[in-house]
N, C-alpha and C positions, 0 to 999 in steps of 0.2 A: 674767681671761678676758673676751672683750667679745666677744661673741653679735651678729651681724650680719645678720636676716633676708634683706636682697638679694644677701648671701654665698650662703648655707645655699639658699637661691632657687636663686640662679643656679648653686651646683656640684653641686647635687642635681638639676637639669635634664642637666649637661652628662655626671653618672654615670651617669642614668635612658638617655641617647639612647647611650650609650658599652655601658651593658653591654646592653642593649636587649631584654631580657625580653620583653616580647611579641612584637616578632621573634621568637624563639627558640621561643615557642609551637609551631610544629610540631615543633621537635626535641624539646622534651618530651615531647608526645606522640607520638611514634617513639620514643623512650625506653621510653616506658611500655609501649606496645604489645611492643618487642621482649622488654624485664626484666622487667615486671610494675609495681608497684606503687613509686611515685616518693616517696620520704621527706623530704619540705617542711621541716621544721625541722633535718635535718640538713644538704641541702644547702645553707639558710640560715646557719646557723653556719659549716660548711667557707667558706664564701663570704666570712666577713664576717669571720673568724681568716686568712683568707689578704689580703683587702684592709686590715684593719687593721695586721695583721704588714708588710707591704712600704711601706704609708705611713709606719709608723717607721722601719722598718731599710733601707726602701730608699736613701735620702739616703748611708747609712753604707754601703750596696754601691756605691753611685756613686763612692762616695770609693776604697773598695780599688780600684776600679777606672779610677779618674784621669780621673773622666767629671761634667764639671763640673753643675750643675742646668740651668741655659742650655741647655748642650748636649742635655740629656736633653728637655728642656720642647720644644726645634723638633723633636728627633726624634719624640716624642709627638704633637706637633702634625701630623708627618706621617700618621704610625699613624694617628692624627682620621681626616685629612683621606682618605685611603687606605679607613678603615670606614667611613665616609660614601659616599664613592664606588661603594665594595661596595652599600650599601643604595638607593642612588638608582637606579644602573643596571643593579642586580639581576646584579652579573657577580661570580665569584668571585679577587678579588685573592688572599687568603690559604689557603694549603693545610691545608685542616682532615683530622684526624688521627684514624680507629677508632681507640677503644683496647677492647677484651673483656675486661671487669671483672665481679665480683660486689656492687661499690661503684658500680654507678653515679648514684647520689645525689650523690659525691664528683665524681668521675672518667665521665666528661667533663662532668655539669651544674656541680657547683659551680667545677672547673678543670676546661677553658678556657675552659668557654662561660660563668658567668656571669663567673668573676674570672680572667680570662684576660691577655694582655699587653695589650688595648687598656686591659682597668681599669686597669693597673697605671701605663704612661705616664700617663695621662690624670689617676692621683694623686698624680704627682710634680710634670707639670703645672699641677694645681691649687694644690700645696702651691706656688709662684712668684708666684701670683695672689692668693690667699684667705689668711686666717688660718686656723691649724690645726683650731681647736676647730670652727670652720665648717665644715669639710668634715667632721670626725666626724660632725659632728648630719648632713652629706648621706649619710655613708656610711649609718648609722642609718636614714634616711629611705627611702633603696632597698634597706635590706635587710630592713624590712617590705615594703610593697610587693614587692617578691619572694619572699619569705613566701605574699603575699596571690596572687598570680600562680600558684605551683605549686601552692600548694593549689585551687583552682578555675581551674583550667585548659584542664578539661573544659567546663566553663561558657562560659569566656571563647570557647573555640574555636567550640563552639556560635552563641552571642552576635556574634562579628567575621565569622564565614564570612574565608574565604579573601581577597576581594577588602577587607575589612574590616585584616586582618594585614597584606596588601602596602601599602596606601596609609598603614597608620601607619608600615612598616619606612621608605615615601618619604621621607615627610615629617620624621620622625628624623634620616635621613640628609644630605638639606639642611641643617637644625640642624648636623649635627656638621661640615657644611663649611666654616660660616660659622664656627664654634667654632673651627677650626684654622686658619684664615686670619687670625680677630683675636689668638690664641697667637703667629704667628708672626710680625704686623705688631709685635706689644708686643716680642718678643725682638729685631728688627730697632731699633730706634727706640731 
């Protein structure tokens, strides 16, 4: 194994802006508000068994599927590029989905809002660019941090105010454009 800090850096940045947990701050708490009381280390785990499960075996679905990694990494790169766009111009690209649940710890926090299709491209993605073991220690990295997130929550919302949330959702979202743009110049080239 050979541990690469400007790996682990860099795809623990591009996980952090991809599944984007403080963005998602208000739906937490609309969550919580409507179900009550938000279960932080479950929807940690559901989170992190769903994006470690699809970093292994997704390679192996792409193959049933006759869908080469290339192929998967530009399409990824779109998705990026497409949630970034969402975030900068504040417009809703993708059609998010109620679901009425008694699990909503799992269903909809842990899927799809934090380990959702964007994480999942954005990990096959990485698996093109990074060494493997690299991106574990990133998945690891944000899924503390998102730990740390749902459990003061209430804090953080407190603490950002509104106009606080929008300017980091911005600025994130820049990040992830530049992100898919250099995915997609590397697959080109």
């Amino acid at each position: 194994m050979h541990f690469n800090s400007k790996e682990i850096l860099s795809s623990s940045l591009i996980l952090f802006s991809v599944i984007d947990i403080l963005g998602s701050i208000p739906i937490i708490i609309e969550l919580r508000k409507k179900n009550g009381d938000i279960h932080p280390g479950q929807a940690t785990l559901a989170s992190g068994i769903i994006m470690i499960g699809f970093f292994f075996a997704g390679k192996f679905i792409l193959h049933l599927l006759g869908v080469d990694t290339n192929s998967f990494a530009m399409a990824g790169a779109l998705i990026i590029f497409l949630i970034g766009m969402e975030m900068t111009l504040g417009r809703s690209i993708f059609k998010s989905e109620e679901i009425e649940t008694n699990t909503h710890s799992i269903v909809p926090l842990a899927f799809p809002i934090i380990a959702g299709a964007g994480t999942m491209t954005t990990l096959i993605s990485l698996k093109s660019q990074f060494e493997e073991e690299n991106i574990i220690v990133s998945i690891f990295i944000n899924l503390v941090f998102i730990y740390i997130v749902l459990r003061s929550s209430v804090w953080i919302e407190k603490k950002l105010g509104n106009a606080g949330t929008q300017i980091l959702r911005k600025i994130f979202g820049v990040i992830l454009i530049a992100i898919a743009i250099k995915i997609f110049k590397s697959r080109l080239m």
